[in-house]
C-alpha positions, 0 to 999 in steps of 0.5 A: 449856388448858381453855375456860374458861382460855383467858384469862392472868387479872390482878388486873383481869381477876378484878374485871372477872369479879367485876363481870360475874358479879355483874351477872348474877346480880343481873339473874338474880333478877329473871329466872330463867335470864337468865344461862344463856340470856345465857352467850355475850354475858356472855362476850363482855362479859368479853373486852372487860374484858380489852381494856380491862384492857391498854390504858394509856391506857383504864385512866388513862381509867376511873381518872380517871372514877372519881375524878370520879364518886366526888368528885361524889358524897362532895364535899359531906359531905368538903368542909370548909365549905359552897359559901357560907361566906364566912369574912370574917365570921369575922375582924377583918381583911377583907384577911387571908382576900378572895382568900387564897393556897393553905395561909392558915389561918384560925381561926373564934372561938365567939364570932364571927358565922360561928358564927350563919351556920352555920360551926363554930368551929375552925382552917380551912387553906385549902389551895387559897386563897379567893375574893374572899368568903373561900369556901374554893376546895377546898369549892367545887370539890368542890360544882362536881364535884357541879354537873357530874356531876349536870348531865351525867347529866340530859342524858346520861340524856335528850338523846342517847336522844332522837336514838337512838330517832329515828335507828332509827324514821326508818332502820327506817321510811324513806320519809316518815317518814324525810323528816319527821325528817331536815328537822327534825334538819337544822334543828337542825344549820343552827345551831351548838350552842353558839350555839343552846344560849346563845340557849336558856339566855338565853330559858327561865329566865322560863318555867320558873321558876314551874313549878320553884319551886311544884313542891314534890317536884321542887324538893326533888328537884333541891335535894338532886341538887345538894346545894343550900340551900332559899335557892339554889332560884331560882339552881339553876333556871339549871342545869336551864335549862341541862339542858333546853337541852343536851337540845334540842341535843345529840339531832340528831347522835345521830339522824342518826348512828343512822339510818345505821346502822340504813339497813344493819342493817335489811337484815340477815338476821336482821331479815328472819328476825324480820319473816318471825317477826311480832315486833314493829317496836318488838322488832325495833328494840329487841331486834335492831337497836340491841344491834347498833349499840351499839358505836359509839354507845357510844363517842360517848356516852363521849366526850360526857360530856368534851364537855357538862362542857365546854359546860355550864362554857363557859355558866357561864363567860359568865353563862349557866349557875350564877349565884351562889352556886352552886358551877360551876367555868365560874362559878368560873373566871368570877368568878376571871378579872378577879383573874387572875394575882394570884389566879391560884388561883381560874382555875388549879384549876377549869380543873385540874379540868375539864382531867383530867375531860373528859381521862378521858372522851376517854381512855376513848372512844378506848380504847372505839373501839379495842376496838369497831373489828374491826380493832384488837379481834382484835390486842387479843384476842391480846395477852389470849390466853395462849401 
């Protein structure tokens, strides 16, 4: 076989090959000849899409993930009705739609008053139950995946980066800068995350509220991130409590988790060989030694994002997160358990949601950690080889 055929191409492996080629001649527009000076680690890019490719429980990880992603962003313009329209305004009999089963349908008059709060007319079927206001569940679910992945991007995006960049300058620098870093991350990691994470979410909302609220731009911003009404604007400023609060806790561990790492890279010798060059410290830490450590950190941070869905829900689940009547599925789940097991609905598929969510993420990490892992890669790459 030639080169370049070395590989036995599935369906998966041609779309993997597709999306790689295509991320590279995307970054080669804006930087000629990127791709042809990149050739080796495109490749190698594409050979860990082939691993993956052959591991079951990684490709039920990434199908899962994409389901959740592709919810979270069409959720609000599929749902049948909004996160708070509550239909028993729109029948006679209050009994027939508070805390309706699965598959009650329910039909909203022209004449009636939902038609004024903003509700269509038509026949609605319920197709997983309703709340104790008559909210359809299935429209607040979809709302709650929106809430959860914009929540978990914002910490993702910010928190765990902190720690990183931390992590390499105390492991690069050492000495006392090491030191000063070190002793305050072990501060943060003498109290227990979740609790420290409750007693932020408890003290931030009186401060930030006025700064939220008379910010126009970034108000508007985070209403449409959230796909929130203009009226829930007070409520939606729990969430960014939440944010802000999950930044705080979550970047210790990746500080000292980096800063491990970085102890043995720096002593590598091509760090030496670009000491020895001139190039810059902020170069060196950037360019050569995190693409190096990237690995690891990868998988850590594949399987954080099931971790923040988690506590973020945990918070909403004890009144420290989304207050109403914005769609959380901890909240959800909160305002469904004093009904529980009648309404057994209302507990059953947030917590379904939140199970196969969190579930995808730890599925693609470990699937990531095998494939990283020297160990466990050279027996994935000979399942890929061809005989």
């Amino acid at each position: 076989m030639a080169g370049e055929e070395v590989y036995e191409k599935k369906l998966l492996d041609r779309v993997a090959d597709a999306i790689v080629d295509g991320l590279a001649a995307l970054i080669n527009l804006v930087r000629p000849g990127w791709a042809e000076r990149n050739k080796a680690r495109m490749d190698e890019l594409k050979l860990t899409l082939y691993a993956l490719n052959r591991s079951p429980i990684g490709l039920l990880g990434v199908a899962l993930v994409i389901a959740f992603v592709i919810i979270a962003i069409i959720g609000p313009y599929i749902a049948p009705l909004g996160y708070n329209d509550q239909l028993v305004y729109c029948v006679t009999d209050f009994d027939a739609v508070r805390l309706a089963p699965p598959g009650t349908v329910v039909e909203v008059a022209e004449d009636s008053i939902c038609t004024q709060l903003g509700i269509e007319p038509g026949i609605y079927k319920l197709w997983l139950g309703a709340d104790e206001y008559g909210r359809d569940l299935l429209s607040r679910i979809l709302y709650g995946a929106r809430t959860s992945f914009i929540v978990v991007v914002l910490v993702m995006a910010v928190g765990p980066w902190i720690g990183i960049l931390l992590g390499l300058f105390s492991g690069y620098r050492g000495g006392v800068v090491d030191e000063v870093i070190m002793r305050v991350v072990d501060v943060f990691l003498a109290f227990p995350g979740l609790i420290l994470a409750i007693a932020l979410s408890a003290v931030l909302p009186s401060r930030l509220d006025p700064i939220i609220i008379n910010n126009e731009l970034l108000l508007g911003t985070l209403l449409r991130l959230f796909a929130l009404k203009p009226e829930d604007a007070l409520p939606m400023v729990r969430l960014v409590v939440v944010v802000i609060a999950l930044w705080i806790v979550w970047w210790p561990v990746y500080a000292r988790l980096v800063r491990g790492m970085v102890l043995s890279a720096r002593e590598n010798t091509y760090v030496e060989a670009a000491r020895a060059l001139g190039i810059p410290t902020h170069s060196i830490l950037v360019g050569h030694i995190l693409p190096n450590i990237l690995g690891p950190v990868l998988v850590y941070l594949t399987l954080d994002f099931g971790a923040v869905i988690l506590v973020e829900a945990g918070l909403s689940f004890l009144g420290l997160g989304a207050v109403p009547p914005i769609a959380d599925w901890g909240r959800i789940i909160y305002d469904g358990a004093q009904y529980y097991p009648n309404a057994w609905w209302l507990v059953f598929f947030p917590g379904l949601a939140i199970l196969f969510t969190v579930l995808g993420f730890n599925l693609l990490g470990d699937a990531l950690r095998d494939i990283m892992d020297p160990r466990t890669r050279r027996r994935i790459e000979f399942k890929v080889k061809g005989r």
